[in-house]
VOSE-201161 format. One record per atom (N, C-alpha, C): residue in three letters; x, y, z. Coordinates in steps of 0.2 Angstrom, whole numbers, padded with zeros to 4 digits, always signed. Atoms other than C-alpha are relative to their C-alpha. Layout:
// VOSE-201161
ALAXYZ ...
//
This chain:
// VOSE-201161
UNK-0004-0006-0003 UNK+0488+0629+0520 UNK+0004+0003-0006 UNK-0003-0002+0007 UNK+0497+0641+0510 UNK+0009-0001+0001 UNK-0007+0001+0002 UNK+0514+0636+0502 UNK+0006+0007+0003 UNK-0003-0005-0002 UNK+0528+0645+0510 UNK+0007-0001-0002 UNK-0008+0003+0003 UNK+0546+0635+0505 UNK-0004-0005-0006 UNK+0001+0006+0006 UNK+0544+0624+0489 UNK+0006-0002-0003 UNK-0006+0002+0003 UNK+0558+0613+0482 UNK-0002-0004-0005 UNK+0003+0004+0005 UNK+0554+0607+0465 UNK+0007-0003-0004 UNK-0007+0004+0003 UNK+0569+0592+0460 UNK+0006+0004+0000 UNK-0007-0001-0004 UNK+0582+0600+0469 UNK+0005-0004+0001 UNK-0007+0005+0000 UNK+0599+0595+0467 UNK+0004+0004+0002 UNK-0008-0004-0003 UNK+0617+0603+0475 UNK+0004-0005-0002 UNK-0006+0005+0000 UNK+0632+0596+0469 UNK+0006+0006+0000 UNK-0007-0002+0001 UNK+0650+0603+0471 UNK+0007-0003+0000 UNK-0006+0003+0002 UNK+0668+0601+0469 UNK+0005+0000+0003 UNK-0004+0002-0006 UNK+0678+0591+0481 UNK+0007+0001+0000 UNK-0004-0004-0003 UNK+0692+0595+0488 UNK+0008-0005-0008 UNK-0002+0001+0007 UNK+0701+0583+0472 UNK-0002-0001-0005 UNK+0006-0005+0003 UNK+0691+0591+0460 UNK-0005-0003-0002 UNK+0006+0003+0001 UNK+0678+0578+0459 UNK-0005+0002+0001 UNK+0008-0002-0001 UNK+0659+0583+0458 UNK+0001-0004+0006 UNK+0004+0007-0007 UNK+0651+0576+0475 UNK-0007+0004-0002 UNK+0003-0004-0001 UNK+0634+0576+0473 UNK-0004+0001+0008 UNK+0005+0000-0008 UNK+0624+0582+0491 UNK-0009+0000+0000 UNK+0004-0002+0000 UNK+0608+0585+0486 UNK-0004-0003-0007 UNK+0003+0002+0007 UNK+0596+0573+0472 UNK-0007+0001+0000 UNK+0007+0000+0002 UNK+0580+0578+0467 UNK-0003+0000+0006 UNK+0004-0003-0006 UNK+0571+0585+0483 UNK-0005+0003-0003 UNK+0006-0001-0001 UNK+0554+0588+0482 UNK-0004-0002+0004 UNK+0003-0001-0005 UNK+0547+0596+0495 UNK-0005+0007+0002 UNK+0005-0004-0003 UNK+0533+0608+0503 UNK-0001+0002+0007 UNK+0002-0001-0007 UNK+0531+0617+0518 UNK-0004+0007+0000 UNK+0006-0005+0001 UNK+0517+0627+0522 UNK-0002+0005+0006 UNK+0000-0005-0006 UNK+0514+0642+0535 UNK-0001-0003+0004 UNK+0004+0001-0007 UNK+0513+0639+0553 UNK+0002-0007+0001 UNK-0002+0007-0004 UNK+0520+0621+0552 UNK+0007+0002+0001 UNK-0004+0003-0003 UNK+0532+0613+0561 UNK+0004-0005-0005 UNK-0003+0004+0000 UNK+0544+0604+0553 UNK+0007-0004+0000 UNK-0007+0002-0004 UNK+0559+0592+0559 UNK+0004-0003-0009 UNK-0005+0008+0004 UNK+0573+0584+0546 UNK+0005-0002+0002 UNK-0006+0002-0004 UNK+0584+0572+0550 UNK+0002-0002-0003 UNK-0006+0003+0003 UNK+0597+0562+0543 UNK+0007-0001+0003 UNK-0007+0003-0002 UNK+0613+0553+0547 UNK+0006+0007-0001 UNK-0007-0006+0004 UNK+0630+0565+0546 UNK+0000-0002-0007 UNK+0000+0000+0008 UNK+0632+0569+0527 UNK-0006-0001+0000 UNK+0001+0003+0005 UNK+0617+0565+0522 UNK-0003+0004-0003 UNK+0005-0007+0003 UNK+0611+0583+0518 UNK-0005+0004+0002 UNK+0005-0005-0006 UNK+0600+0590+0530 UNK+0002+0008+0000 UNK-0004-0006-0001 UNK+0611+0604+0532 UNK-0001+0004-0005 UNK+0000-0005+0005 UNK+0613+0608+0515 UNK-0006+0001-0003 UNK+0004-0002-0001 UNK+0597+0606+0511 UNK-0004+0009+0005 UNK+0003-0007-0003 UNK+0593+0620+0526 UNK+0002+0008-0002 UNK-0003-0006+0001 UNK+0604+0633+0520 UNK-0003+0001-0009 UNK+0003-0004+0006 UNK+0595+0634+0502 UNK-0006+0004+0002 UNK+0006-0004+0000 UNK+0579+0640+0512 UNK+0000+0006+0001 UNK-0003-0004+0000 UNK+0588+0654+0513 UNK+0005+0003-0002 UNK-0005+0001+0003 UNK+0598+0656+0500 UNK+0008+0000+0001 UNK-0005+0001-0004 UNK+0614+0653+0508 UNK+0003-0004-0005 UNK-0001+0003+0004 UNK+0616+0640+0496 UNK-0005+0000-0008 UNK+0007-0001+0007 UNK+0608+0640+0476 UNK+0002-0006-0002 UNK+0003+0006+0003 UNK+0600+0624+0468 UNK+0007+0000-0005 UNK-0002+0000+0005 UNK+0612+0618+0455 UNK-0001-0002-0006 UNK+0005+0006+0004 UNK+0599+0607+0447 UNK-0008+0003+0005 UNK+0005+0000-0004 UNK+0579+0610+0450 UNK-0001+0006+0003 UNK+0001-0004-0004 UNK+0573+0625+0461 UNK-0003+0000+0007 UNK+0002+0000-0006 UNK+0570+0631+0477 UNK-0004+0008+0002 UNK+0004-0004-0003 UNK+0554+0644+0481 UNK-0001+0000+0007 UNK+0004-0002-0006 UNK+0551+0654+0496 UNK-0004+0008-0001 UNK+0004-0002-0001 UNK+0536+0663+0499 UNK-0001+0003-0009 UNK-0001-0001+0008 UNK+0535+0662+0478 UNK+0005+0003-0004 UNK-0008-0001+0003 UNK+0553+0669+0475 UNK+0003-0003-0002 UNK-0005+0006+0002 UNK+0566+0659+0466 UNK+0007+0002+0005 UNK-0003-0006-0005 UNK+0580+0661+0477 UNK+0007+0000-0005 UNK-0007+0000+0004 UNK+0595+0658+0463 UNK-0002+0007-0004 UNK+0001-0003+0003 UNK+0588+0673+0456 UNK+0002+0008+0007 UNK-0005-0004-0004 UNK+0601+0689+0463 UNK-0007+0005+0005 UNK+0003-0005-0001 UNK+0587+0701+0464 UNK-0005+0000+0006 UNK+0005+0000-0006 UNK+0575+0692+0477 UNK+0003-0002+0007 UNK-0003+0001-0005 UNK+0588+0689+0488 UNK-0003+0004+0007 UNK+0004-0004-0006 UNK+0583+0703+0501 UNK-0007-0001+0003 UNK+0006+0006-0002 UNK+0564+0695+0501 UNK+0001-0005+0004 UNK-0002+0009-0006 UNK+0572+0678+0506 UNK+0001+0000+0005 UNK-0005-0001-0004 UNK+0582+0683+0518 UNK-0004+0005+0007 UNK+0006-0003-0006 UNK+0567+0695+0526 UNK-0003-0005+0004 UNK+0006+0006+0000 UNK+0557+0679+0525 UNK+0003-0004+0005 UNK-0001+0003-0005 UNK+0567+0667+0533 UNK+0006+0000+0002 UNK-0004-0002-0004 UNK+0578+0667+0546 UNK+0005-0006+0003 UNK-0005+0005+0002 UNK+0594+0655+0549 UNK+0003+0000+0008 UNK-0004+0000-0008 UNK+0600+0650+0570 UNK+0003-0007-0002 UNK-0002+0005+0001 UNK+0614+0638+0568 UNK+0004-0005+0007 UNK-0005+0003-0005 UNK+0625+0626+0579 UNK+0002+0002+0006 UNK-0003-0002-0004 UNK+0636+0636+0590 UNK-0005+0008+0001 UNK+0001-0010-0005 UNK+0628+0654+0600 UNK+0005+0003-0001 UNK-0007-0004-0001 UNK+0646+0659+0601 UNK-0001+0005-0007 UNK-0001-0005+0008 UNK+0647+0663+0581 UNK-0004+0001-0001 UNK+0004-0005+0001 UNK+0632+0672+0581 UNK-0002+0005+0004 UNK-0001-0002-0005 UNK+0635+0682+0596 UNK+0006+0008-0002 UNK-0007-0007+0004 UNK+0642+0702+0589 UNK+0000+0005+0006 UNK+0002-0007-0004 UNK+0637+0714+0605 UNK+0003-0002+0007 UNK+0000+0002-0007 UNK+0643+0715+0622 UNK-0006+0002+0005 UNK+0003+0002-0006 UNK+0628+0717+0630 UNK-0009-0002-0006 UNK+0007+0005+0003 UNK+0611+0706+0625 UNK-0005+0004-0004 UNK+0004-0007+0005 UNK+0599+0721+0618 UNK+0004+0001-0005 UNK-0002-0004+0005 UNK+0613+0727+0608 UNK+0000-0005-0004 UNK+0001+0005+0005 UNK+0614+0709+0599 UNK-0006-0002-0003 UNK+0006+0005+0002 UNK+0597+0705+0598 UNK-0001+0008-0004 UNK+0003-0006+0006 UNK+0594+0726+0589 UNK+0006-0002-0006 UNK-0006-0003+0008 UNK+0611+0723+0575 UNK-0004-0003-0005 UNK+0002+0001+0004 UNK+0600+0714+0565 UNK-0005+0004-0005 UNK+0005-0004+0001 UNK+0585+0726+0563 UNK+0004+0008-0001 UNK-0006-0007+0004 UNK+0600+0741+0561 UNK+0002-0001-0005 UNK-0001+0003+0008 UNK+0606+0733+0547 UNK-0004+0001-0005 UNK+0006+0001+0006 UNK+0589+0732+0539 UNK-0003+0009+0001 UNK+0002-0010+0000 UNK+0589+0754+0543 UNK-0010-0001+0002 UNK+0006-0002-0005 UNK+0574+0751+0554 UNK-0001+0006+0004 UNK-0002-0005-0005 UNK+0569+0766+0563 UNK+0002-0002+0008 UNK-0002+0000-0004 UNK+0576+0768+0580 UNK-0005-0003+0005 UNK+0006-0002-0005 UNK+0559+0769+0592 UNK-0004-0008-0001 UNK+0004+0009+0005 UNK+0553+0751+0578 UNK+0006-0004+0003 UNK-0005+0005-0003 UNK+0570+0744+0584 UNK-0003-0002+0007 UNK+0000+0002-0006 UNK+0566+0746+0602 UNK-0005-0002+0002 UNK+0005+0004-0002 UNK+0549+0738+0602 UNK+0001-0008-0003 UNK+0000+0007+0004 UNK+0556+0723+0589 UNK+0004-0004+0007 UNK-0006+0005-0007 UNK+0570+0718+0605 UNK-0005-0001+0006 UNK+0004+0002-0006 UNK+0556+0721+0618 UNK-0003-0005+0000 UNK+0004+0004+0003 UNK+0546+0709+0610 UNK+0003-0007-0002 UNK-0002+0007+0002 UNK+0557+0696+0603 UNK+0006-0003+0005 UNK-0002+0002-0007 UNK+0568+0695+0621 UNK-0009-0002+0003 UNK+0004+0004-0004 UNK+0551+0693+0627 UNK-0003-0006+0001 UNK+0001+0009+0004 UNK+0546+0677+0615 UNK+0005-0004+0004 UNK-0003+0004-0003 UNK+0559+0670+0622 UNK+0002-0001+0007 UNK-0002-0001-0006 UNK+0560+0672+0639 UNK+0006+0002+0002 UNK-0004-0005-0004 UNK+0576+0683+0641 UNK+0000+0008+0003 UNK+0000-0007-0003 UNK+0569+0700+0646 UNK+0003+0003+0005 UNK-0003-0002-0008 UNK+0577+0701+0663 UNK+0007-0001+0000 UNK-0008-0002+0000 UNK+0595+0699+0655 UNK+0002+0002-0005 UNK+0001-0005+0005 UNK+0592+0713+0642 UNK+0009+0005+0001 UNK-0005-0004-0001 UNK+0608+0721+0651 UNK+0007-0004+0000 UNK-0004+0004-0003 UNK+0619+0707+0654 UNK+0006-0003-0007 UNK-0005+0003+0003 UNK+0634+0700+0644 UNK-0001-0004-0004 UNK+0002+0009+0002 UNK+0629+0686+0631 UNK+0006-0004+0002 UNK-0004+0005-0005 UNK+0645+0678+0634 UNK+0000-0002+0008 UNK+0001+0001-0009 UNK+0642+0677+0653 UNK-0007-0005+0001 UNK+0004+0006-0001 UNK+0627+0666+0648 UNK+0000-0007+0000 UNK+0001+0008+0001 UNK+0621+0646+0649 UNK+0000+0002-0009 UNK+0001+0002+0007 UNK+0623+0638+0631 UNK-0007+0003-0003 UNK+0008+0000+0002 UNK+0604+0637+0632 UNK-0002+0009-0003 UNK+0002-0008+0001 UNK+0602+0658+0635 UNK+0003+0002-0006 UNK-0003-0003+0005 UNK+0614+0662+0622 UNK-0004-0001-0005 UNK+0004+0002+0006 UNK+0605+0650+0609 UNK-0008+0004-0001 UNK+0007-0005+0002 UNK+0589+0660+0612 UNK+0000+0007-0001 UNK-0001-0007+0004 UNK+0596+0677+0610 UNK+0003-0002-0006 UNK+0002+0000+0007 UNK+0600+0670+0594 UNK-0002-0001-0003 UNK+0007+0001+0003 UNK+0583+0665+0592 UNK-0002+0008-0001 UNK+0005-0008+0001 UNK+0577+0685+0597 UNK+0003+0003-0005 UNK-0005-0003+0004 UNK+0590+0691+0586 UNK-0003-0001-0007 UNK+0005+0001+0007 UNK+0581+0683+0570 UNK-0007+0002+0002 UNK+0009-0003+0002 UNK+0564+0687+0576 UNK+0000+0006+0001 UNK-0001-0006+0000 UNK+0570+0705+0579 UNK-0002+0003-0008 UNK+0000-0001+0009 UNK+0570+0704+0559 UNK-0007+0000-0004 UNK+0006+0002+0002 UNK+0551+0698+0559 UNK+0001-0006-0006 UNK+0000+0005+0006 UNK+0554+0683+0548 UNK-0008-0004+0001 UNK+0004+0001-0001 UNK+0540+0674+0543 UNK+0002-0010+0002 UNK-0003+0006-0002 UNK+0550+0656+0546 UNK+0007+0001+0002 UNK-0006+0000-0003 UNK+0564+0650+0557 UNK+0003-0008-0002 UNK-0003+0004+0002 UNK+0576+0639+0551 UNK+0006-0003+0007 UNK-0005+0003-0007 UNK+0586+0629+0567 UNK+0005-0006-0002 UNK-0004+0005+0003 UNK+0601+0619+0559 UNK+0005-0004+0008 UNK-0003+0002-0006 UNK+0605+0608+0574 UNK+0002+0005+0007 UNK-0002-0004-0004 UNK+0603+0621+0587 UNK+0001-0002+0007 UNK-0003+0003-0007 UNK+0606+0610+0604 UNK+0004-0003-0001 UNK-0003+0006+0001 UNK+0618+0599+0596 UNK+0006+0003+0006 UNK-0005-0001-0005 UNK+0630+0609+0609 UNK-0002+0000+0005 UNK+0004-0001-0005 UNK+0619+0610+0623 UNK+0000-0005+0006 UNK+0001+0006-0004 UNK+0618+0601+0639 UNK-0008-0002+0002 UNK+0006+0003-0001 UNK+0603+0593+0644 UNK-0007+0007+0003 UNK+0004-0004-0003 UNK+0594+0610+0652 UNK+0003+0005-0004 UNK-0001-0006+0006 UNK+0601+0621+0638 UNK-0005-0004-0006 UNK+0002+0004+0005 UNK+0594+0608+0626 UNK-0010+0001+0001 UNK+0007-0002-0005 UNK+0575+0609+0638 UNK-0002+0008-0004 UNK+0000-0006-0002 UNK+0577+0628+0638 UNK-0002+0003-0011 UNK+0000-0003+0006 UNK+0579+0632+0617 UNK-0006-0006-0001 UNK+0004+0004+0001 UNK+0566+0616+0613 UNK-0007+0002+0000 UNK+0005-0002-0002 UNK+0551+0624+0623 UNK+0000+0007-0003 UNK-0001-0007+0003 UNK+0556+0640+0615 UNK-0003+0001-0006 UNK+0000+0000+0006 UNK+0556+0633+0599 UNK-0010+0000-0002 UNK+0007+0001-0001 UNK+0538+0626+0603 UNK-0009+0004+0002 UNK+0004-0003-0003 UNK+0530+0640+0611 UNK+0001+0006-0006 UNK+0001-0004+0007 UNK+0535+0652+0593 UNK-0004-0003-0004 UNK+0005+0001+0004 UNK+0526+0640+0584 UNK-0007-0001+0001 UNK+0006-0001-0004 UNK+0512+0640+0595 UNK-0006+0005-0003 UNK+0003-0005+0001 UNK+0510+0656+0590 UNK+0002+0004-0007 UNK+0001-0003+0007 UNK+0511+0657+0571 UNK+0006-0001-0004 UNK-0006+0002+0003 UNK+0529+0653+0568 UNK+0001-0005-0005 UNK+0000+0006+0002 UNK+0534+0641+0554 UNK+0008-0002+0000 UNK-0004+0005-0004 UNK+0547+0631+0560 UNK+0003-0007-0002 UNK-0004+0006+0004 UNK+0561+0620+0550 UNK+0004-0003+0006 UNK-0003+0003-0005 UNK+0569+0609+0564 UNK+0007-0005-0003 UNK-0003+0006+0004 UNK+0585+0601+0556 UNK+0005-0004+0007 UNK-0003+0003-0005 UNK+0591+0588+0571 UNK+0003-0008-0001 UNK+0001+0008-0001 UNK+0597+0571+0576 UNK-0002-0001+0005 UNK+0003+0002-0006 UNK+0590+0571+0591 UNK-0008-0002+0000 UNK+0007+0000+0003 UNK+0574+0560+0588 UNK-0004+0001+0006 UNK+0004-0001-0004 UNK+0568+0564+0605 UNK-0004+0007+0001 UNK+0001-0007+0001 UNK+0566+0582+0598 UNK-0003+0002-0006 UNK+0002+0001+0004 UNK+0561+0578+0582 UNK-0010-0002-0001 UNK+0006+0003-0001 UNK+0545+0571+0590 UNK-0007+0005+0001 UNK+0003-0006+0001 UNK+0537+0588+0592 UNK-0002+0003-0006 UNK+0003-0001+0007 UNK+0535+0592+0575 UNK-0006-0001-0004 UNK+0007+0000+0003 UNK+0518+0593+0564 UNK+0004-0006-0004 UNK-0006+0003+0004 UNK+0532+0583+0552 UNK+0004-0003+0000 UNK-0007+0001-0001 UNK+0546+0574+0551 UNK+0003-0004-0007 UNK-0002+0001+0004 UNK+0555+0573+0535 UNK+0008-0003+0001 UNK-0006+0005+0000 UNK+0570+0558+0532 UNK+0005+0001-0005 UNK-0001-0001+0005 UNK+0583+0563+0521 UNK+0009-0005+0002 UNK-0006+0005+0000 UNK+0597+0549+0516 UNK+0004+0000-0005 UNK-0005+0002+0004 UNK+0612+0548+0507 UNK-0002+0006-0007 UNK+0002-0005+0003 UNK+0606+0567+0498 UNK-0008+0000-0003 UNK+0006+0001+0003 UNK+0588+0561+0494 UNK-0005+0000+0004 UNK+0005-0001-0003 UNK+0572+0562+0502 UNK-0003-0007+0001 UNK+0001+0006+0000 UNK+0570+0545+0508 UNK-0009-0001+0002 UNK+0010+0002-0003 UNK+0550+0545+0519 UNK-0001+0006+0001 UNK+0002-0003-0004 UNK+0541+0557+0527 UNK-0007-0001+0004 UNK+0009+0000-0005 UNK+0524+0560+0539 UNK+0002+0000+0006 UNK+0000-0004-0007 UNK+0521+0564+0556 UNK+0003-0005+0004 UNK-0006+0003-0005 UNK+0532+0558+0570 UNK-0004-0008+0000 UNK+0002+0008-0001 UNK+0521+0543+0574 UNK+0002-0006-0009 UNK-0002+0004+0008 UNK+0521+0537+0553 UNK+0006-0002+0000 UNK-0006+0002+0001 UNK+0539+0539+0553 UNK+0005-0005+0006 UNK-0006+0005-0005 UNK+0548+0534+0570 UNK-0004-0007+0004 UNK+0003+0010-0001 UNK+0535+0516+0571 UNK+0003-0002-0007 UNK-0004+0004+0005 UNK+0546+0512+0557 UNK+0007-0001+0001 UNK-0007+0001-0004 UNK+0561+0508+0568 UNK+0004-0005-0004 UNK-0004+0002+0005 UNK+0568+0494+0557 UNK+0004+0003-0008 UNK-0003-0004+0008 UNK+0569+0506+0541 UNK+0004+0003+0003 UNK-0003-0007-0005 UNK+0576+0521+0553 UNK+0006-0005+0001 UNK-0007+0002-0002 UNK+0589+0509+0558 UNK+0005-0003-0005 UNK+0000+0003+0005 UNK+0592+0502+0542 UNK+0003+0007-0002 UNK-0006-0007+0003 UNK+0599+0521+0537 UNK+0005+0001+0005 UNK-0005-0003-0005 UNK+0608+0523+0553 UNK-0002+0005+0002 UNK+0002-0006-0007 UNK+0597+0534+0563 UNK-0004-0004+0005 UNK+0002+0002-0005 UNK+0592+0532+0580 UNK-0009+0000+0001 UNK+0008-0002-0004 UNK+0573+0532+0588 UNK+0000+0003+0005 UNK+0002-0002-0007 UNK+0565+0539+0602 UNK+0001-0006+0006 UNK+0000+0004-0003 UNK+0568+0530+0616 UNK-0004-0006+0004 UNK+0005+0002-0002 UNK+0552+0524+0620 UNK-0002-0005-0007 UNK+0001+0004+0008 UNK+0550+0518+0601 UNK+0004-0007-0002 UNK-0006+0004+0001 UNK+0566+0507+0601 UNK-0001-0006+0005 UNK+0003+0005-0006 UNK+0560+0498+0619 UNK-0005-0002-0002 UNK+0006+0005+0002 UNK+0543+0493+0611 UNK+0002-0003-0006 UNK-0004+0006+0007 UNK+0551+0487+0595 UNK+0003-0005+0002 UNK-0004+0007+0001 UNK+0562+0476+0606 UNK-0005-0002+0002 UNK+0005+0003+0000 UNK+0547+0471+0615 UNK-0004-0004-0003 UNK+0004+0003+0005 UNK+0536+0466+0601 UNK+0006-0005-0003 UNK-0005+0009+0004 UNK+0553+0453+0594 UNK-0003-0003+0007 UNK+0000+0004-0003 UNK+0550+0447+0611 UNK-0006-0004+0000 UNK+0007+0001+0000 UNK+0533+0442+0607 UNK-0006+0004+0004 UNK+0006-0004-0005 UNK+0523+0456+0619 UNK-0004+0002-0004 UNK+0005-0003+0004 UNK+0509+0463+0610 UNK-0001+0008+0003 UNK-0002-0008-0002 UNK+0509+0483+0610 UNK-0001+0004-0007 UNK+0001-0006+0005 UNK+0502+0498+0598 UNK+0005+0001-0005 UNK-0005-0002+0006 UNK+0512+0500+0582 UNK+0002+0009+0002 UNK+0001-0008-0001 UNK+0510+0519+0589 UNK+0004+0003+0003 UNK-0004+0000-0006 UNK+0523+0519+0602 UNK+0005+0005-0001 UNK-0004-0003+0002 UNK+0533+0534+0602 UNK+0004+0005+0007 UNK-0002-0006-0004 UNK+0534+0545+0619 UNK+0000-0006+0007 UNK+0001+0003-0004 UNK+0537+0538+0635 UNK-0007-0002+0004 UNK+0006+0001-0006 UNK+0520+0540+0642 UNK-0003-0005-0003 UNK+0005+0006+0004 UNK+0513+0531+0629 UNK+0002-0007+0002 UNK-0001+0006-0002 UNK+0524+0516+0633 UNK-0001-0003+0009 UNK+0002+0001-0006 UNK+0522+0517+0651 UNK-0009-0003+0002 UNK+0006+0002+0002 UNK+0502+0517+0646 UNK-0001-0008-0003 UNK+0000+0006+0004 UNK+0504+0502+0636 UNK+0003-0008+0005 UNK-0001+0003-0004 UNK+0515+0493+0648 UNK-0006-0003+0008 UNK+0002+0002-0006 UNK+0506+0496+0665 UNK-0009+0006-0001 UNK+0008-0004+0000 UNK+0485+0502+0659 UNK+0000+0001+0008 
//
């Protein structure tokens, strides 16, 4: 597939608040490629974050580089390419919420970029439609569920046409049907062509991805697809991240002596397993 972010021995370090360096980020080498999917996860601190914010130059390498779509992004002048390319939904809805009615916030991105007027109002048609809020095009974003707001500022970035969405902990505020509602959103974008960086600690959300990259103590500890990574419940716990819930019950089962798939990662499958 073709290369669409690349990080070649990427490093971030800055200076703490008593002027010592901290480093955040050592030697990252990584690839991600159109149309995938994928999750990173790590403990608080361990850099997931800052790593998300260089794919967009948000942040610049201070060691090593960081490509998108063959750009360098520490260079002043491709900034605008980057920034076309991939698109950034962070934590809170609230703080990226400028308009008092849902239309106007899902078009301020695509005005900015001096889109004509007639292009605007097919990009809001279209990217309210991706996400299932068409029918509250007139409504209040603050008068929304957590979940709805988080999607309009999903439409908001694909208002912009990026060619990746970048999601730094987007349900970490969420309740359990806000957290549903942005997930299957996230799922059905890349369904349809989206490439899609998930940075979470929820490993029950993490298990959707083509990918799931580990990143510990600013370093890129493992990677591979959900089953490679979260059937290595003893490593995972050994950094101080959780598992899937289904993953964590059959690892205790197997201490217990049960015999069961190293595979185990989704309920159904343990349910399978338990009662063929």
């Amino acid at each position: 597939m073709e290369e669409l972010i690349k990080t070649v021995n990427l490093g971030h370090s800055y200076r703490g608040p008593e002027g010592d360096m901290v480093t955040a980020l050592e030697n990252i080498n990584l690839t991600i490629h159109n149309g995938e999917f994928v999750a990173i996860i790590g403990t608080n601190g361990s850099g997931k974050s800052t790593l998300a914010k260089h794919f967009n130059a948000l942040l610049l390498p201070t060691s090593g580089k960081c490509l998108v779509n063959g750009y360098q992004t520490d260079e002043v002048s491709n900034l605008w390419a980057i920034r076309q390319t991939v698109g950034m939904v962070f934590q809170n809805p609230d703080n990226q919420l400028v308009a008092a009615v849902v239309e106007e916030d899902v078009a301020f991105g695509p005005e900015n970029l001096g889109i004509e007027p007639c292009e605007i109002v097919r990009r809001v048609d279209e990217a309210l439609k991706l996400v299932g809020m068409s029918e509250y095009r007139l409504h209040s974003p603050h008068r929304l569920s957590g979940g709805q707001k988080q999607r309009v500022a999903i439409a908001g970035m694909l208002a912009m046409n990026p060619k990746c969405l970048v999601l730094d902990e987007p349900t970490a505020m969420l309740d359990p049907v806000g957290r549903h509602e942005v997930v299957e959103t996230v799922k059905s974008l890349n369904k349809k062509g989206m490439t899609i960086i998930y940075i979470t600690h929820a490993m029950e959300e993490a298990v959707n991805a083509d990918r799931v990259v580990v990143v510990d103590r600013g370093k890129l500890a493992f990677q591979g697809t959900p089953v490679e990574v979260f059937s290595q419940v003893k490593r995972l716990k050994n950094i101080g991240l959780d598992v899937p819930t289904a993953a964590d019950v059959a690892w205790r089962l197997k201490l217990k002596g049960l015999v069961l798939p190293e595979t185990i990662i989704t309920n159904k499958e343990l349910a399978v397993a338990l009662c063929p």
